[in-house]
N, C-alpha and C positions, 0 to 999 in steps of 0.2 A: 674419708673416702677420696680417691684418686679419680680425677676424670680423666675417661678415657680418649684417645686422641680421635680426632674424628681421620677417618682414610679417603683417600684417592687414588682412582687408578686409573693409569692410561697406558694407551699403547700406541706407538709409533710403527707402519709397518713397512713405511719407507724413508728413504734419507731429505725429500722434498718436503714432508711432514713435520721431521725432527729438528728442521733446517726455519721452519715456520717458527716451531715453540720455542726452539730454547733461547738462552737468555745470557751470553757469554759477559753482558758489562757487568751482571748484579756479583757481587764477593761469595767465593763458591760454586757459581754457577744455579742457573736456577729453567724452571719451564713456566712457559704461558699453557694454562688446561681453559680447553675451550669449556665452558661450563654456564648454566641458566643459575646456581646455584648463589646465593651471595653470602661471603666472608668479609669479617672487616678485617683492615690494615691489621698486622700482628696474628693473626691467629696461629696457630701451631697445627701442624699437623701432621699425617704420615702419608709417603708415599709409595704408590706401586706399580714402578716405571718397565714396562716391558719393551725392549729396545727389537725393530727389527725381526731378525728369524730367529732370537736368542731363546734356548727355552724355558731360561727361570726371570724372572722380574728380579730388579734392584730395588731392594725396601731402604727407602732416605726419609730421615728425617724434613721437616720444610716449614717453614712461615710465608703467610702470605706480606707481601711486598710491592702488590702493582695491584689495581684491577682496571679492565674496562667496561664501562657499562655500555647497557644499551645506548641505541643512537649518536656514539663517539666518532670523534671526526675521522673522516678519512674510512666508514667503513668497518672500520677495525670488528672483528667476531668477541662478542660479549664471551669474556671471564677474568680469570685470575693469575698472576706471574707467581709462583712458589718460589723463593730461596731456598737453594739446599742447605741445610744444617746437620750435624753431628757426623760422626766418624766416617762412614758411607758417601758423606758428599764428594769429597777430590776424586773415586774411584770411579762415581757414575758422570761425572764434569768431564774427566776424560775420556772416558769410553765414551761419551757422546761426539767429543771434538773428534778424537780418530776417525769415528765415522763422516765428521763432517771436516775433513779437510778439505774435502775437495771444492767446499763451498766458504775459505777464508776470504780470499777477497769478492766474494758475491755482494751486488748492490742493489739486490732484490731484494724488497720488502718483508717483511715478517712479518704476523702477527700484534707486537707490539713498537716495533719502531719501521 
């Protein structure tokens, strides 16, 4: 028997938002999902990234990679950093940066760093 992957979905519906999650240092690109849920390090999973006013979501591959827990320093909103994995990641890596170029040298805080 094949387990099935467990899914996630989020949706970004501005560039301040998108600018918070994602994750440009991790290899591929990756998002912070703010979430009460807990994964451990490695898990695999599927994602269903709805970007903006786009009207289909991008389904990526992802492992988890980062989490924050409750009470972490600095604040930080409790959850998980997803790496994109498999064929779909470099296409939604970009089309996120396009969106965010306009926030490359921004030295506002994220989410996780």
């Amino acid at each position: 028997m094949v387990d099935e992957l467990q899914s996630i979905r989020c949706q970004f519906v501005n560039e301040a938002q998108l600018y918070l999650a994602y994750m440009p240092f991790i290899k591929n690109g990756g998002l912070f999902i703010r979430t009460q849920t807990s994964y451990e390090l490695g898990t695999e999973l599927q994602l269903s990234v709805l970007l903006l006013n786009e009207p289909e979501p991008y389904l990526v591959g992802g492992k988890v990679v980062w989490f924050t827990p409750k009470g972490a320093v600095g604040n930080k909103p409790v959850g998980v950093g997803i790496q994109f994995t498999g064929e779909n990641s470099r296409t939604l890596s970009n089309k996120i940066e396009t969106y965010l170029a306009g926030h490359a040298k921004s030295t506002h805080p994220t989410d996780t760093m």
